[in-house]
DRENDO-1510 file (C-alpha; in Angstrom, 1 decimal, always signed):
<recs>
REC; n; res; u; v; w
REC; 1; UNK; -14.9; -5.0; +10.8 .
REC; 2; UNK; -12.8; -6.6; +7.5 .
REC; 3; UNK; -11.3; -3.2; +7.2 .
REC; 4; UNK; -10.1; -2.7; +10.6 .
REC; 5; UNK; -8.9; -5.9; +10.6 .
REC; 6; UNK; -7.1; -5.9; +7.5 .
REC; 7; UNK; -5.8; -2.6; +8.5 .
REC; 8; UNK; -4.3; -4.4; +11.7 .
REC; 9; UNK; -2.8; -7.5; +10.0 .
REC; 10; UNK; -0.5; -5.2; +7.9 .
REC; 11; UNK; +0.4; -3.2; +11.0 .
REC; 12; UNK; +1.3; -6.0; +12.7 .
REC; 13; UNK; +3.2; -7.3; +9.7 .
REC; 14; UNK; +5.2; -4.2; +9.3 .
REC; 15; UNK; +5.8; -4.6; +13.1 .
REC; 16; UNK; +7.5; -8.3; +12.7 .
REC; 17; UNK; +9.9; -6.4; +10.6 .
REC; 18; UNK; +10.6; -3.7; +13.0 .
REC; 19; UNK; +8.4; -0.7; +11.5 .
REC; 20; UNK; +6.3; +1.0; +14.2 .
REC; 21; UNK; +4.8; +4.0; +14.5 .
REC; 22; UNK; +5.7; +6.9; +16.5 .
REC; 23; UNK; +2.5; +9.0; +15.8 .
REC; 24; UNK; -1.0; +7.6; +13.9 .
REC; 25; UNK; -4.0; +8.8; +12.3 .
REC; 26; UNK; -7.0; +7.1; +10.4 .
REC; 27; UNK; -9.5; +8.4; +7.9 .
REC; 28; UNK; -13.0; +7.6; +8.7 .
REC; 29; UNK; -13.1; +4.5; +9.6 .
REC; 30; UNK; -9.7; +4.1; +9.8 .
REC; 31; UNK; -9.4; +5.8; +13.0 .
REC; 32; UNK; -10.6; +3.1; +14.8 .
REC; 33; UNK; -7.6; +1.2; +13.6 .
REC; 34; UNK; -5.6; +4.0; +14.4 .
REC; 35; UNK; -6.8; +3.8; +17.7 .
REC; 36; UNK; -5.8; +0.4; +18.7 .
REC; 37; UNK; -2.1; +1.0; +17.0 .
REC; 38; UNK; -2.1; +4.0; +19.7 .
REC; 39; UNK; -3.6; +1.9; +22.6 .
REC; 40; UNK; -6.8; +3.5; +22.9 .
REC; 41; UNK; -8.7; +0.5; +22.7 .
REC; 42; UNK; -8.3; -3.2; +22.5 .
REC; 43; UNK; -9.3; -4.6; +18.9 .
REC; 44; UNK; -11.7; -6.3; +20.4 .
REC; 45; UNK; -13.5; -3.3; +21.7 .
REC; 46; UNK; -12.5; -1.7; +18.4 .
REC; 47; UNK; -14.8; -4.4; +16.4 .
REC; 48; UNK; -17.5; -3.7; +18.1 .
REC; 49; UNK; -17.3; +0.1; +17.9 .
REC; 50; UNK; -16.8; -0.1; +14.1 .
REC; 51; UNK; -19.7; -2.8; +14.1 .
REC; 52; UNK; -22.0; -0.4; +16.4 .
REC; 53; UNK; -20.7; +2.5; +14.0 .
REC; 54; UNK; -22.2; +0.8; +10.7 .
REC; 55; UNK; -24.9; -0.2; +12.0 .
REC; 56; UNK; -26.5; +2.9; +13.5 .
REC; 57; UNK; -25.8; +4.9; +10.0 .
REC; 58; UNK; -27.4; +2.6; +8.2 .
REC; 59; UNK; -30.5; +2.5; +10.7 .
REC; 60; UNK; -31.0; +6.0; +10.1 .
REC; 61; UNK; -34.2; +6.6; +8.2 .
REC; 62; UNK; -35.2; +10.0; +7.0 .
REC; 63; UNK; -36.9; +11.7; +4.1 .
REC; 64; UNK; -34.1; +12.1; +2.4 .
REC; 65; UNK; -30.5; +9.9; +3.2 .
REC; 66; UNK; -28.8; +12.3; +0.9 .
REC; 67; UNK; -26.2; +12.0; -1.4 .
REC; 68; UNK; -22.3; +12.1; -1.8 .
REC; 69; UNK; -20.2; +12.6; -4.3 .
REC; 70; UNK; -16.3; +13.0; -4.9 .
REC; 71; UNK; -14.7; +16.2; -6.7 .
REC; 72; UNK; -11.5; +17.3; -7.9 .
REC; 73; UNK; -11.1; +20.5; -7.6 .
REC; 74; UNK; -8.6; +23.1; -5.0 .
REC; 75; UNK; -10.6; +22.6; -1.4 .
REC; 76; UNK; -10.9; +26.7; -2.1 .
REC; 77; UNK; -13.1; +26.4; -5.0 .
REC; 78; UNK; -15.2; +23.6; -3.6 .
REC; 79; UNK; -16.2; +25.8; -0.6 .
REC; 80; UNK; -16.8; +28.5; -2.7 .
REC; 81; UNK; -18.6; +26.7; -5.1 .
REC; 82; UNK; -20.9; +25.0; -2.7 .
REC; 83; UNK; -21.4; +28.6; -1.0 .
REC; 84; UNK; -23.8; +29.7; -3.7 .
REC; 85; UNK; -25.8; +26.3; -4.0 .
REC; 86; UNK; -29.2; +26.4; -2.4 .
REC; 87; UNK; -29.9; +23.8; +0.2 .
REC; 88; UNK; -27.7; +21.7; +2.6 .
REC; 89; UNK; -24.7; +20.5; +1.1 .
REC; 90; UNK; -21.1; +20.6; +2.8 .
REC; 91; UNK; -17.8; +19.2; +2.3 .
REC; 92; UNK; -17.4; +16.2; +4.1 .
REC; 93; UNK; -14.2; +14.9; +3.7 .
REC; 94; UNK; -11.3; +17.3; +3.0 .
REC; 95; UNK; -9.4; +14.5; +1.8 .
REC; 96; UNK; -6.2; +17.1; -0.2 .
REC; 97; UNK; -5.3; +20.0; -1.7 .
REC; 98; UNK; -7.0; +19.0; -4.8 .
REC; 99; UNK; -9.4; +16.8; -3.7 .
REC; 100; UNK; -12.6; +16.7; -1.5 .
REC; 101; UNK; -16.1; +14.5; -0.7 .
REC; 102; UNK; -19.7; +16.6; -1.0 .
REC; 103; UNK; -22.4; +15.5; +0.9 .
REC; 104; UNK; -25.8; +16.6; +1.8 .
REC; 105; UNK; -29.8; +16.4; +0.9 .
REC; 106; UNK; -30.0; +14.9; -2.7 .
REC; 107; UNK; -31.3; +18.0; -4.5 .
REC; 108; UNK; -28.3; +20.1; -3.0 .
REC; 109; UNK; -26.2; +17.8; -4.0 .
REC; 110; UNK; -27.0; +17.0; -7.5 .
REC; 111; UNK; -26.9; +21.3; -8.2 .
REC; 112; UNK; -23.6; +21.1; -6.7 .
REC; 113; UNK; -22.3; +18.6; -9.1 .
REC; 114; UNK; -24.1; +20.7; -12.0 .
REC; 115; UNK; -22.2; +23.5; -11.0 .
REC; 116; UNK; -19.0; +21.7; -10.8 .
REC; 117; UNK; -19.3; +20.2; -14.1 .
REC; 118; UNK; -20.3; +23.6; -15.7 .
REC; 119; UNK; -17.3; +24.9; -14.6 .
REC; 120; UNK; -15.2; +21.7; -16.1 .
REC; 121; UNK; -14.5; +20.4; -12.6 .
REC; 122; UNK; -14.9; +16.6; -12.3 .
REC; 123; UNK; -17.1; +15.6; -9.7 .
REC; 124; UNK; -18.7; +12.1; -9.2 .
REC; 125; UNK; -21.1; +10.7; -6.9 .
REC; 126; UNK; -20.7; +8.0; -4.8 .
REC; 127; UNK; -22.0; +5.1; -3.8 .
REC; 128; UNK; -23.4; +4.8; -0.4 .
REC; 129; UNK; -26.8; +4.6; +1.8 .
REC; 130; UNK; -26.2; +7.6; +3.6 .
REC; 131; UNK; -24.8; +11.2; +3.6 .
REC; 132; UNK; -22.0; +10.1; +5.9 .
REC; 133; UNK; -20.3; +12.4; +8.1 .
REC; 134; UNK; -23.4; +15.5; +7.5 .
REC; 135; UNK; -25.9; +15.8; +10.1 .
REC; 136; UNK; -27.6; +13.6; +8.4 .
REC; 137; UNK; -26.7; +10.8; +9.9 .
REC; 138; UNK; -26.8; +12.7; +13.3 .
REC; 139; UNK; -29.4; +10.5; +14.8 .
REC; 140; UNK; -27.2; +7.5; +14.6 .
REC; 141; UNK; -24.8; +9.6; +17.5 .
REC; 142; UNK; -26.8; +9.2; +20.2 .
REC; 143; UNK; -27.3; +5.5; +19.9 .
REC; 144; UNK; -23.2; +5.2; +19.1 .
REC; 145; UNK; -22.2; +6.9; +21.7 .
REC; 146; UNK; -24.1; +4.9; +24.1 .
REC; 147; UNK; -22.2; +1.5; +22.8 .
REC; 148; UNK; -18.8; +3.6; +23.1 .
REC; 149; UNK; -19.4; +4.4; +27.3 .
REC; 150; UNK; -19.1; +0.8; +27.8 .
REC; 151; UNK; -15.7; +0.1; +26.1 .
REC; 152; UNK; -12.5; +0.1; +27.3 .
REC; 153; UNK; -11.2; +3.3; +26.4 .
REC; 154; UNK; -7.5; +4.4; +27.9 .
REC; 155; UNK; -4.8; +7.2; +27.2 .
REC; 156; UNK; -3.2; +6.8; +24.1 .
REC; 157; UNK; +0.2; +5.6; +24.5 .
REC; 158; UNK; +1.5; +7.3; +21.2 .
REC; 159; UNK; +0.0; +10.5; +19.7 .
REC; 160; UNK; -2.9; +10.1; +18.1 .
REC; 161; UNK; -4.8; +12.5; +15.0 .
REC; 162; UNK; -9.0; +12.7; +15.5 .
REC; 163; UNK; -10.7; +13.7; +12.3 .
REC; 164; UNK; -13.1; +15.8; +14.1 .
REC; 165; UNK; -10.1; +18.2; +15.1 .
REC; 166; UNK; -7.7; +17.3; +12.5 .
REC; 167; UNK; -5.3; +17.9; +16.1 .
REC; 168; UNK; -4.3; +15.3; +18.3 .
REC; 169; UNK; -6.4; +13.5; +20.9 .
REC; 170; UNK; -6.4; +15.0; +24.3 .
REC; 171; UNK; -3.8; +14.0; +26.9 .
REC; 172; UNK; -5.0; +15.8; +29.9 .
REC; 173; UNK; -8.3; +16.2; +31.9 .
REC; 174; UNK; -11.2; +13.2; +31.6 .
REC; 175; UNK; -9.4; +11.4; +28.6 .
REC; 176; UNK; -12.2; +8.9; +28.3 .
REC; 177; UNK; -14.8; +11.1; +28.4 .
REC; 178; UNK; -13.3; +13.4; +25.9 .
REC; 179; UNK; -12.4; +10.4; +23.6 .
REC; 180; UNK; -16.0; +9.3; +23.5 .
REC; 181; UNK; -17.1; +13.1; +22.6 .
REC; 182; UNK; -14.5; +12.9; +19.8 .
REC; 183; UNK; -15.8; +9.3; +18.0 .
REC; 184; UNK; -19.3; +10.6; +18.8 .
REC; 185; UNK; -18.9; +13.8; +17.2 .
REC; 186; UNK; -17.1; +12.3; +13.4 .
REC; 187; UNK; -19.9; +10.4; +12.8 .
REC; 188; UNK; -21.6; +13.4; +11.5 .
REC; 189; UNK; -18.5; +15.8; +11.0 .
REC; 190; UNK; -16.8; +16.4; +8.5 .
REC; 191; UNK; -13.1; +14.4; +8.4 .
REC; 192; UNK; -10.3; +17.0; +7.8 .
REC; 193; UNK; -7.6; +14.7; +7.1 .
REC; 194; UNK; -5.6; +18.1; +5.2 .
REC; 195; UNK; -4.9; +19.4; +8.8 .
REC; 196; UNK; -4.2; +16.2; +10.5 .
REC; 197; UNK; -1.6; +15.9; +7.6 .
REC; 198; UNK; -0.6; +19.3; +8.8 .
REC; 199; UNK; -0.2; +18.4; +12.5 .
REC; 200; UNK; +1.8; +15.0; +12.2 .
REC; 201; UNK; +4.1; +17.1; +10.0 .
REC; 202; UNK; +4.3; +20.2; +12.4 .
REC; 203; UNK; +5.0; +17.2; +15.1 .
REC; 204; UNK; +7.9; +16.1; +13.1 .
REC; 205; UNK; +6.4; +13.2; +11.1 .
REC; 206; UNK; +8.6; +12.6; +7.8 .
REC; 207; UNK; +7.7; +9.4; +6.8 .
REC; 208; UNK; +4.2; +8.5; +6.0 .
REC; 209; UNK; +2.2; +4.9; +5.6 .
REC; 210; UNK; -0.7; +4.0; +4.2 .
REC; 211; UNK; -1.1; +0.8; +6.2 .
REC; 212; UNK; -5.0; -0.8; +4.8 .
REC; 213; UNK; -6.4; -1.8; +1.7 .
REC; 214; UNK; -5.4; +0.2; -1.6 .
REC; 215; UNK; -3.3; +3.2; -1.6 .
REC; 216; UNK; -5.5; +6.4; -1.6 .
REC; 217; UNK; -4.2; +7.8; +1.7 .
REC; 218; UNK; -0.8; +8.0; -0.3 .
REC; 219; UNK; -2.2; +9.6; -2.8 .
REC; 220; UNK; -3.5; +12.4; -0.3 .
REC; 221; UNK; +0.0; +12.8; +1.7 .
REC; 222; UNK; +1.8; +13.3; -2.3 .
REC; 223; UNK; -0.9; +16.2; -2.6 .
REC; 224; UNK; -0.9; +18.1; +0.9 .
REC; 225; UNK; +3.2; +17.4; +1.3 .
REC; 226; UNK; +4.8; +16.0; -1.1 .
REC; 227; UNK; +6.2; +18.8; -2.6 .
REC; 228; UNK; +8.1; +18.9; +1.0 .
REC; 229; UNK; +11.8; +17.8; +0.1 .
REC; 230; UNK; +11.7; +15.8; +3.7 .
REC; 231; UNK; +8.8; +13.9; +3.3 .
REC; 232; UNK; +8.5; +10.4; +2.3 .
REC; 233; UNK; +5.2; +8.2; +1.3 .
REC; 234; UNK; +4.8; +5.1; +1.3 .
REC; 235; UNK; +1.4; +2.6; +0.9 .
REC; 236; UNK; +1.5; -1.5; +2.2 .
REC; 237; UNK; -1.4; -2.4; -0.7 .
REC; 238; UNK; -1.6; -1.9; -4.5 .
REC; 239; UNK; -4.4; -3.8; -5.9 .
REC; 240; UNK; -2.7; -4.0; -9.4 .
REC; 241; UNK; +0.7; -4.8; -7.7 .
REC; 242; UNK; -0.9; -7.6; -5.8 .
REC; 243; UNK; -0.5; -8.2; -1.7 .
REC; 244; UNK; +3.1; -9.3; -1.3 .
REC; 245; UNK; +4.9; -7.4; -4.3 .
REC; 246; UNK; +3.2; -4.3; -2.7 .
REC; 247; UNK; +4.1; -5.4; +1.0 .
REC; 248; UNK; +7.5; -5.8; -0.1 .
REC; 249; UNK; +8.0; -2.8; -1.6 .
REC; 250; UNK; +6.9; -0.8; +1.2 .
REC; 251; UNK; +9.3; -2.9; +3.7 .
REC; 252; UNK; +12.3; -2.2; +1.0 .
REC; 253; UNK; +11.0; +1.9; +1.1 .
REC; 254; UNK; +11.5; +1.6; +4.9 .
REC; 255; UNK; +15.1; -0.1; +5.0 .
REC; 256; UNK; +15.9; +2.7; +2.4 .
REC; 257; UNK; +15.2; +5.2; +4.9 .
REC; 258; UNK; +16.7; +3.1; +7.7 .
REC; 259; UNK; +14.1; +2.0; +9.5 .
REC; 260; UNK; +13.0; -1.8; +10.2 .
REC; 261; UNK; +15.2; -5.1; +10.7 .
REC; 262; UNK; +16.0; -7.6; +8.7 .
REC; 263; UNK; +13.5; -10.5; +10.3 .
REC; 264; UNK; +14.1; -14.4; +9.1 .
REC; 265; UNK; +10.7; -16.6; +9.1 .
</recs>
């Protein structure tokens, strides 16, 4: 819940200065701030779906929570790497081009980072309570799910990225019902944020913000397009810049590209 709501505050602060979003996507978590930008849900309904969201995962008691751990390494070589390891372990998170999250049983996990390190890849684990977004935490979708069907859920009013797809959220047919499939589904699947990057870019997205705490969404949209002469990144929060130097700067990148009014307080 402090996440999605800091993630809303800036929005809503780069809106009194007349920065809004044509097109939105979230990581993890993020969606569900992502969703409210688009309309999908009222942040109320959004809090309790993130609140639902943590707690079920961390409910979920097996043999073996698993592990997860981040590597640095072309998503090509991770796959391939991870091919010859014995035991469950899968990327979950295909966060760039050069980086991606591992997750999986313990054992599998610990091989995999052997292997990576062997082959002078850097690889670290994380850490959480849970191998999140592996069926690991499956059995916290059916519980989840059953919070989500009675939350206001409507059509988003601006295009919105799911993780589970990495393509935008269905327009046509039973919208709700499909949108509850979707948010059910990423709890255990893996978040490819490379294609969503992809899409909004195919859909004509130039511009890019990182509106939350930190700035390693930014770092992602440098890796998968910056090298695009068009495309321009931006991030609202720079913990060694502090809040406003960092809010400012981003405001100043957006009157740079001419977007945003000047707003008096």
């Amino acid at each position: 819940p402090a996440v999605l709501a800091t993630d809303l505050a800036l929005s809503r602060l780069l809106g009194a200065f007349g920065v809004v979003p044509d097109m939105v996507m979230g990581h993890s978590l993020g969606e569900y701030g992502a969703l409210v930008a688009s309309g999908v849900m009222p942040f109320e309904d959004a809090l309790e779906a993130v609140a639902a969201r943590g707690r079920e995962m961390s409910r979920v008691s097996v043999a073996d929570n698993g592990k997860m751990a981040a590597v640095f390494a072309p998503l090509s070589e991770v796959e391939r790497t991870l091919k010859g390891i014995d035991g469950y372990v899968v990327v979950a998170n295909y966060n760039s081009n050069g980086q991606a999250v591992i997750g999986g049983a313990t054992a599998a996990v610990e091989a995999a980072l052997a292997a990576f390190r062997e082959a002078g890849v850097t690889a670290s684990v994380i850490p959480v309570s849970h191998a999140f977004h592996t069926k690991i935490v499956e059995p916290a979708t059916g519980p989840f799910s059953r919070v989500l069907e009675r939350l206001r859920i409507e059509p988003p009013k601006i295009p919105i990225i799911s993780n589970v797809t990495g393509e935008f959220y269905p327009v046509k047919g039973d919208i709700r019902r499909q949108a509850i499939d979707l948010l059910t589904q990423q709890v255990a699947s893996p978040v490819q944020f490379v294609k969503g990057l992809e899409t909004l870019y195919q859909a004509g997205a130039r511009i890019f913000v990182e509106v939350g705490p930190k700035r390693a969404l930014q770092g992602f949209v440098e890796d998968v397009l910056g090298q695009r002469p068009d495309v321009f990144s931006l991030a609202t929060n720079h913990p060694r810049l502090g809040d406003i130097v960092a809010f400012n700067q981003a405001v100043c990148g957006f009157y740079a590209a001419g977007i945003g009014v000047a707003t008096a307080f």
